[in-house]
C-alpha positions, 0 to 999 in steps of 0.5 A, a space after each residue: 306628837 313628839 319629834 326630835 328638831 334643832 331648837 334655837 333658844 336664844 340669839 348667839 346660843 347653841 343649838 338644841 337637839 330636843 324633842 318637840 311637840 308639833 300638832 296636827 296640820 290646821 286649814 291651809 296647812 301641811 305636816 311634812 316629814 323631811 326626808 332631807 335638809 341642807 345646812 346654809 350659811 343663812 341659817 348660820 346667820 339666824 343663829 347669831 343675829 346677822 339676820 333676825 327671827 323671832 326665838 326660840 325657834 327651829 331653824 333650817 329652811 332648804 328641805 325636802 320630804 313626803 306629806 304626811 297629812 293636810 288640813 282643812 282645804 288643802 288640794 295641790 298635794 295629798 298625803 304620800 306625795 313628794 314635796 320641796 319647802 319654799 321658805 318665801 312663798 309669796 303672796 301675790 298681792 303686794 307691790 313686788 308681786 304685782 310686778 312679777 318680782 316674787 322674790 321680793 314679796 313683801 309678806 313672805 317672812 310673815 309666817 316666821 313670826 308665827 307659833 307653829 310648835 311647842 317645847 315639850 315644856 310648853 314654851 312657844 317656838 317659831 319656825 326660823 324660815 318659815 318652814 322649821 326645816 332641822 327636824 324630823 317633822 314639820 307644819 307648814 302654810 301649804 305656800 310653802 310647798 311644792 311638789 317634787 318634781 319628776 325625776 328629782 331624788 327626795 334626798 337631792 331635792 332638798 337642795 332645790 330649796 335654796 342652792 341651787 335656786 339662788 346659784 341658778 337664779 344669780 346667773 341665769 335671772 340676776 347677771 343674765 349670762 350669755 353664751 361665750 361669756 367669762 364669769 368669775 364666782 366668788 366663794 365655794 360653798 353650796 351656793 358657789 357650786 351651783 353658781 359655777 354649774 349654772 355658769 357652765 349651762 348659760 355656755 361662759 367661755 371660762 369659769 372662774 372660781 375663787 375661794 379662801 381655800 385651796 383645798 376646794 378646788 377640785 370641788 369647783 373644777 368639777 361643778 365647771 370651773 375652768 381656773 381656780 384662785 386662791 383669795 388674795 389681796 391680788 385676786 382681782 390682778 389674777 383673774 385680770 391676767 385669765 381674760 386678756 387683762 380685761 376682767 370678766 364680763 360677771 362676777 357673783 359674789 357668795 360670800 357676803 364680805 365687802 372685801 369680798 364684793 369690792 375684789 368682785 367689783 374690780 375683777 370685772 371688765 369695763 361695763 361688766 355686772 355684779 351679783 351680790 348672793 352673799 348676806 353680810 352684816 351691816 358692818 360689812 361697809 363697802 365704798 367706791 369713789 363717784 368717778 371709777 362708778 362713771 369711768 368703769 360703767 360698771 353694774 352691781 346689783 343684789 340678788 334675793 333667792 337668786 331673783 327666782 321663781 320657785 314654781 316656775 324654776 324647779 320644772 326648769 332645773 328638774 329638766 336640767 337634772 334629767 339631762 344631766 347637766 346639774 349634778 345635784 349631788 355634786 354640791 353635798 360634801 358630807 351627809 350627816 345626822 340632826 346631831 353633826 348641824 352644830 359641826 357643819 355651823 363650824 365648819 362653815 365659820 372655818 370655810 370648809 366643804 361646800 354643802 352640808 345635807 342632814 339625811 332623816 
C-alpha cells in the first residue's frame, strides 16, 4: 500500500515529499498511522551527517498515532488502539540493560539499518530512527510502541516521543533537581521548553532561561522561566549577577554547541551539575584546564534520551499532564503539513520556534 513519507535520498540532500510503498506488518511488527510527528534538531542532524543512518531513509522519530494492524504474535496493542513511537527500545539483554540503564541499550538503533519500505521504483528505504515517523503510515518492531497513555491527546502525545521525555529526564533523571534549587536551561527550542517545565515541577526556586533569540522569551516564561537571557559572551557573568554571584546549582544544556556547554560549565556554582542534552558534531571541541576541574568540584555529564524509561516515565508524565502541571501544547509553536518539514529544518538552522508538530 502506497503512502506519502519524507524520503532522505542521500546525506546533505533535501527531503522528498513522495509516495511509498509499505507492506503489511510481519511477526512482531506493527502498522501505525501517525496522527502526529514533531520535527527535532536530531533529525536535522540525520539529514546532514552529524548523526549517521543508513539511506535512503525516511526520518522523523517523535510520533504518535492508532494501530492500524499487527503481525503474527503481537499482544500488547491491537488494532484501533493509541500508541506513542519509542525510537530506542531497548533490548533488555546487554550490558547497559542489565544495569537498568535502558537508555544506553547497546542494540537499540539496530532496527535503523533495517529495509522496512520500498520507493514506488523499488529502491530500499530504511527507517531513520527506527521508527520512520514523517509519513503517513509506518511499520515498526512492536518495541517500539507504546500505548498512549489515559488522558494524553493523540496529536500531543507525540511529543512524549522525544521532548518531553528527554527535557523531563535531563532534570529530573540526569541533574536530579532538588526543590528550592536554581537551574539554568540553555537553548529554547522543544527540548528547552520541556527542560524549563520540569525544572518548575522538581520546585527550583529560579528558572533561568538562555537563548540566542530574544524573541523566545515569552515562550520560556510561560513554560516556568523566571528570568530570561540573551546569549552573550557575558552570559555566565548574568546568570552570576541572578543567583547572588554564586552561579546555579544546574545548568542543562540543549543546544549541542561547545561554546554553549563551556558557558554552562561557567554559569554554575562551585560543586554544581551539567547535563549535556544537546548533539553537537565532533568538531564542536570543548576544553577546561585540570586545575579549575579540581578548584570548581564541578559535574558534567551527557544525557541520552533524557536517561529515561520510556515505559515506566510516560504513566509519570501522563499523570503530570492530567494535573495540569505539563502543558504539552505549550512546546508546539506551529502545526504544519508533511510538506512545511523542510521550512521547520530552516527554521531550526535560523533558531527560531521551539517545536514543529507535522499534524496528518
Amino acid at each position: 500500500m502506497a503512502v506519502r513519507a519524507a524520503v532522505l535520498p542521500a546525506v546533505g540532500s533535501p527531503l522528498e515529499i513522495t509516495a511509498i510503498d509499505l507492506p503489511d506488518p510481519g511477526p512482531g511488527q506493527v502498522r501505525v498511522r501517525l496522527a502526529a510527528a514533531g520535527v527535532c534538531h536530531s533529525d536535522l542532524s540525520l539529514s546532514d551527517g552529524t548523526m549517521r543512518v543508513p539511506v535512503p531513509a525516511v526520518l522523523g522519530h517523535e510520533g504518535a498515532g492508532t494501530v492500524v494492524a499487527v503481525g503474527e504474535g503481537v499482544t500488547h496493542v491491537a488494532p484501533g488502539d493509541g500508541v506513542v513511537l519509542n525510537w530506542a527500545p531497548s533490548c533488555g539483554a546487554c550490558h547497559a540493560c542489565s544495569l537498568g540503564e535502558v537508555w544506553l541499550c547497546a542494540n537499540a538503533l539496530n532496527g535503523a539499518a533495517d529495509v522496512y519500505a520500498r520507493t514506488t521504483e523499488g529502491t530500499d528505504l530504511h527507517p531513520g530512527l527506527n521508527v520512520a515517523a514523517f509519513a503517513e503510515e509506518t511499520v515498526v518492531s512492536a518495541a517500539c510502541v507504546l500505548p498512549v497513555p489515559q488522558g494524553v491527546p493523540l496529536t500531543d502525545a507525540a511529543l512524549l516521543g522525544c521532548a518531553v521525555l528527554t527535557g523531563y529526564g535531563a532534570v529530573h533523571h540526569s541533574a536530579r533537581v532538588r526543590a528550592g534549587e536554581t537551574v539554568a536551561v540553555f537553548g529554547v527550542g522543544g527540548v528547552g521548553l520541556a527542560a524549563l517545565q520540569a525544572a518548575r515541577i522538581a520546585g527550583a526556586s529560579k528558572i533561568v532561561a538562555v537563548d540566542v533569540s530574544a524573541e523566545k522569551e515569552e515562550l520560556a516564561r510561560a513554560a516556568g522561566a523566571t528570568d530570561y537571557v540573551v546569549a552573550s559572551e557575558n552570559t555566565a557573568r548574568e546568570i552570576r549577577a541572578l543567583t547572588g554571584k554564586q552561579g546555579v546549582d544546574v545548568a542543562v544544556e540543549c543546544a549541542g554547541r561547545a561554546v554553549t556547554i563551556r558557558t554552562a560549565w561557567d554559569s554554575t556554582r562551585r560543586g554544581g551539575r551539567t547535563t549535556v542534552v544537546g548533539i553537537g558534531g565532533k568538531d564542536q571541541q570543548v576544553t577546561f584546564n585540570a586545575l579549575e576541574i579540581f578548584h570548581w568540584g564541578r559535574t558534567l555529564a551527557g544525557c541520552v534520551y533524557g536517561n529515561s524509561n520510556p515505559a515506566e516515565d510516560l504513566p509519570v508524565l501522563a499523570e503530570h499532564v492530567r494535573a495540569g502541571r505539563l502543558d504539552l501544547s505549550a512546546l508546539v509553536t506551529e502545526r504544519i503539513s508533511l510538506e512545511g518539514i523542510p521550512a521547520a529544518f530552516e527554521n531550526m538552522l535560523a533558531g527560531k520556534g521551539g517545536r514543529a508538530l507535522v499534524v496528518f
